[in-house]
C-alpha positions in Angstrom: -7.1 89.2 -73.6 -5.8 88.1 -70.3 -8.7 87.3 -68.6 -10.1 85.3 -72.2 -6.6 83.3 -72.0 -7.0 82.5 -68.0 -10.7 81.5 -69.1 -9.5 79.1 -71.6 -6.7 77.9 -69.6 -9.3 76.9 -66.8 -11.7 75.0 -69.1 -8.4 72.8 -70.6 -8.0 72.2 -67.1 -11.3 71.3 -66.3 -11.6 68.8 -69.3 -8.0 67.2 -68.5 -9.2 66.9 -64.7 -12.4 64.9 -66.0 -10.7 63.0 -68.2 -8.0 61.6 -65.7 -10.3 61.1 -63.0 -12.0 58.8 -65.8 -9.0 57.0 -67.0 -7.9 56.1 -62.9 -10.6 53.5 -63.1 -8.4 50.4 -64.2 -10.3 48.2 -65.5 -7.2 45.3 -66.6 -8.3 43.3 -64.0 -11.4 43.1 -65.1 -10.6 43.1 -68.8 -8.3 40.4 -68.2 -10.7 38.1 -66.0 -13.6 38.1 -69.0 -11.0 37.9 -71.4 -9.6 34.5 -69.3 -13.2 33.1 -68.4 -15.7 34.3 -71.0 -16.0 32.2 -73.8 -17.9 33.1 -77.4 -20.7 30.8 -78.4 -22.0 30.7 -82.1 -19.9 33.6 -83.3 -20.6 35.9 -79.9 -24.2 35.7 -80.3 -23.8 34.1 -76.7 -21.6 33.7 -74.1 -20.5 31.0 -71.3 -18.6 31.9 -68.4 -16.2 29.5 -66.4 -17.2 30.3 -62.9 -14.5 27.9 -61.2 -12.3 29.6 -63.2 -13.7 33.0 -61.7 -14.0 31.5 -58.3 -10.2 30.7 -58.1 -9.4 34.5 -59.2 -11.9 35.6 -56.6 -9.6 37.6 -55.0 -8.6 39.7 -58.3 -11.8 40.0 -58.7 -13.0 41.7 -55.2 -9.8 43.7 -56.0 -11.1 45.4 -59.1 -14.9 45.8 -57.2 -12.8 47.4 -54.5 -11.7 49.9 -57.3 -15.6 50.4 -58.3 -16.3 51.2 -54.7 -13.7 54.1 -54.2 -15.2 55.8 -56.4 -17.0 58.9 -55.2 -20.3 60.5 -56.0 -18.6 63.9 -56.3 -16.3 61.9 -59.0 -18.3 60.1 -60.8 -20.4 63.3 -61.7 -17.6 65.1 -63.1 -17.1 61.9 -66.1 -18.6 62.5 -69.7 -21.8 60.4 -70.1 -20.1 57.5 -71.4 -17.4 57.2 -68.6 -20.3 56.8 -66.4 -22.6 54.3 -68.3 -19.1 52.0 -68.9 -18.6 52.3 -65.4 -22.1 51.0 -64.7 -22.5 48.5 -66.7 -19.2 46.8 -66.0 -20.1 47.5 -62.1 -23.2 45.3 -63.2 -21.7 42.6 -64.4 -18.8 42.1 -62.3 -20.8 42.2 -59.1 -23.2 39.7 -60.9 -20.6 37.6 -61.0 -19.9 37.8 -57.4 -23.3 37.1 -56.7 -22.9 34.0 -58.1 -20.1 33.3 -56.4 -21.4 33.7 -53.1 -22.9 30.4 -53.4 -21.1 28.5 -56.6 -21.1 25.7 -57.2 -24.1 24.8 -55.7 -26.7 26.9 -58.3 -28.1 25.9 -61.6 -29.8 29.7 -61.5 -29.2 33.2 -60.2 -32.9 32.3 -59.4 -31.5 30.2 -56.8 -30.0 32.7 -54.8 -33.5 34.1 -54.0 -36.7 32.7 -52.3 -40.9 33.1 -52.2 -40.8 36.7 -51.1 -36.7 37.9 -52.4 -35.3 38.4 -55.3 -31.4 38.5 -55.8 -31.4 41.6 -57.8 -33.0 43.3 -54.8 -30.3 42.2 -52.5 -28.5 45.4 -51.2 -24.6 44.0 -50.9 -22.9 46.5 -53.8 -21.3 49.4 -52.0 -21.2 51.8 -54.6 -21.2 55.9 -54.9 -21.5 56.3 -51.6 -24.4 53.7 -50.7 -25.2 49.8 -50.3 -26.5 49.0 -53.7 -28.8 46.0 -55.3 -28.0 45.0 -58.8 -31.8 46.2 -59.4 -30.8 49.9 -58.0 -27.9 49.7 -60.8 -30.3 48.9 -63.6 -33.4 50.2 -62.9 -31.7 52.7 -60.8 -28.7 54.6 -62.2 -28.9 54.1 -65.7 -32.5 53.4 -66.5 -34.7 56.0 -64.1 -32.1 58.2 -64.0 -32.9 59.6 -67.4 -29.3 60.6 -68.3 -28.6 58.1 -70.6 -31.7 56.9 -72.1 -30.2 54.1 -74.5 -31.7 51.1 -74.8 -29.0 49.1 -76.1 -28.3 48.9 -72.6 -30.0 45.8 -72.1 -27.7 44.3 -74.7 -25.0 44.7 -72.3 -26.1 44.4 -68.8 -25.7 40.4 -68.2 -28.2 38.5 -65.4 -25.8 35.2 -65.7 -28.8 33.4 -67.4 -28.4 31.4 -70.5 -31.6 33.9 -72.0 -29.3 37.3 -71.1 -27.5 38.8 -74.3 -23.7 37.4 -74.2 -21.3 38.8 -71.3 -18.9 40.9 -73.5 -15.4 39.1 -73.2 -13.6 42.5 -72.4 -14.4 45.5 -70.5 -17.0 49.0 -71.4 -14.9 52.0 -71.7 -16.0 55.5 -72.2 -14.2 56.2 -75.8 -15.3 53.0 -77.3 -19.0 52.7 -75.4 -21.2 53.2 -78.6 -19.6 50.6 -81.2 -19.4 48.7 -78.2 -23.3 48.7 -77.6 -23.9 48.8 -81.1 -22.0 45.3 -81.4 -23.6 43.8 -78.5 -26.9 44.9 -80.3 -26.4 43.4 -83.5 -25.1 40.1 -82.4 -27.6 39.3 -80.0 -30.8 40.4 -82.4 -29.1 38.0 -85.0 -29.4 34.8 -82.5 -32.5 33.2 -83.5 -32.6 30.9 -80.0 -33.6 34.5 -79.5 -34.9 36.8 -81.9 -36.8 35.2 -85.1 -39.3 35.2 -87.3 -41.8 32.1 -87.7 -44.6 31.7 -89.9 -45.3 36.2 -90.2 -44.8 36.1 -86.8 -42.0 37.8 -85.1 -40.6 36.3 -81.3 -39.2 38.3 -79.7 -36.6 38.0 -76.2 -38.7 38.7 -73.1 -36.6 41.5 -72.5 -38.5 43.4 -75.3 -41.3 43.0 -73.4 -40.3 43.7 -69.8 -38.4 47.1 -71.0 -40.5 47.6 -74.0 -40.5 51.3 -72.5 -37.0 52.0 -73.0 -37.5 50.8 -76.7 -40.2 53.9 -77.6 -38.5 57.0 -75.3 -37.3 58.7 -78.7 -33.6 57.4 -79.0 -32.8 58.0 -82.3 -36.2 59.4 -83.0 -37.4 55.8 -82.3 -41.2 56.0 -80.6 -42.4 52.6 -81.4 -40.6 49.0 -81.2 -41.2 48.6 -84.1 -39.4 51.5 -85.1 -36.5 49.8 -83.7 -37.1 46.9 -85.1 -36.9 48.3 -88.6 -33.9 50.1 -87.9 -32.3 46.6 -87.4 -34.0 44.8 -89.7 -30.9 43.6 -91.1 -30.0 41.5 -87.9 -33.2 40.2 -87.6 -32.9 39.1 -91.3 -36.4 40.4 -91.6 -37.9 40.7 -95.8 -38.8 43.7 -97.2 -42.1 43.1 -96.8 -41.6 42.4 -92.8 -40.6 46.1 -92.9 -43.5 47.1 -94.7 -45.8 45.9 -92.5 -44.3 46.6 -89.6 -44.7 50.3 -90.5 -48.5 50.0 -90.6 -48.3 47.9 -87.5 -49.6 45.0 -89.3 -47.5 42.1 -87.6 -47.5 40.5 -84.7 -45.4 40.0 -82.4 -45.0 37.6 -79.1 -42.2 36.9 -76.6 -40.3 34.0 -76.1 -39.8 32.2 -72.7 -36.9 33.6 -70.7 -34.5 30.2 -69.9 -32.9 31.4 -66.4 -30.4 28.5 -66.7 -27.1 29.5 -66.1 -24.8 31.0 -68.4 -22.0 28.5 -66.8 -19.5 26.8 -69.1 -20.2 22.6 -69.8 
């Protein structure tokens, strides 16, 4: 009995460990800035962001990504799964932001900040867990290759400051909350028709269906085919029964809108 009691006592001290080490990141900062500068469009489908307002709370702002950046490798590993995704995807968007700031107010495009033969999600100026980090090595990297977290929704979340991205959520990711969180940022931006419609038995799509089409058919929730997905949200799409129908039999097509890389800046 002792040794079962010391056991038990040292797993309850493992999970409390986790879970503080989890809870030390503060994200009020950063909840507060979207909060502040990120304003709903057409019911949240869509986002704009005030980046003077953001560029005159830059230094609150390179506070809370100083936060992100103390982080350690050896910590982060300890956090459930959804600690570390929150903690990504916020690391994403915050340091897009920067990004943008870097050169604001003289961009119409995150475009911009590259040239011919860069991109700016390849440029390595995110220290985070232990390395200098691209936005692309956050994405592609740490949640997408990584294939710990294998949720599509992701993309839902993760904001590229472009007028075509799903909406910058107003408030931060956390760990506790992350699914209804992802689940929300799903619905709302398949029910934006600038984005997602259907036209003449024709479903257009977001281009990001086709550059991550992948991620749509690994098996999350048993999904193998987009269309799968598609069905399972047919209700956001606002697609008939029949839509469904077909879409079983693979009878539909489907194209992808242009991208608009405008940016997601308030007018």
């Amino acid at each position: 009995m002792p040794q079962k009691n010391t056991l038990i006592i040292l797993l309850f001290s493992c999970l409390t460990l986790q879970t503080a080490w989890a809870e030390n990141i503060d994200y009020s900062t950063w909840n507060r800035l979207l909060k502040t500068h990120v304003s709903s469009v057409n019911g949240g489908k869509s986002t704009t962001v005030d980046y003077q307002g953001m560029a005159e709370e830059r230094s609150r702002l390179k506070q809370y990504l100083s936060t992100l950046s103390n982080v350690s490798q050896d910590q982060f590993d300890t956090w459930p799964k959804d600690e570390q995704l929150a903690f990504l995807i916020n690391a994403y968007n915050a340091w897009t932001i920067e990004l943008i700031l870097t050169a604001w107010p003289n961009l119409k495009s995150i475009k911009d900040l590259g040239g011919l033969f860069s991109s700016p999600w390849r440029k390595e100026f995110i220290p985070l867990l232990g390395k200098t980090r691209s936005l692309d090595d956050i994405e592609h990297g740490l949640i997408r290759s990584s294939g710990r977290y294998n949720d599509p929704r992701i993309h839902f979340a993760v904001n590229c400051a472009s007028v075509g991205c799903p909406a910058l959520r107003p408030e931060a990711y956390v760990g506790n909350r992350l699914d209804d969180q992802l689940e929300q940022q799903t619905q709302l931006f398949l029910s934006d028709s600038s984005r997602n419609r259907v036209e003449n038995s024709v479903i257009k799509l977001s281009s990001i269906f086709k550059w991550y089409r992948e991620d749509f058919e690994q098996g999350w929730l048993d999904y193998h085919r987009l269309e799968d997905f598609l069905i399972a949200h047919a209700a956001a799409l606002n697609l008939s029964t029949a839509m469904k129908a077909r879409l079983k039999t693979d009878d539909v097509a489907i194209e992808f809108l242009d991208y608009d890389w405008q940016l997601n800046e308030k007018r």
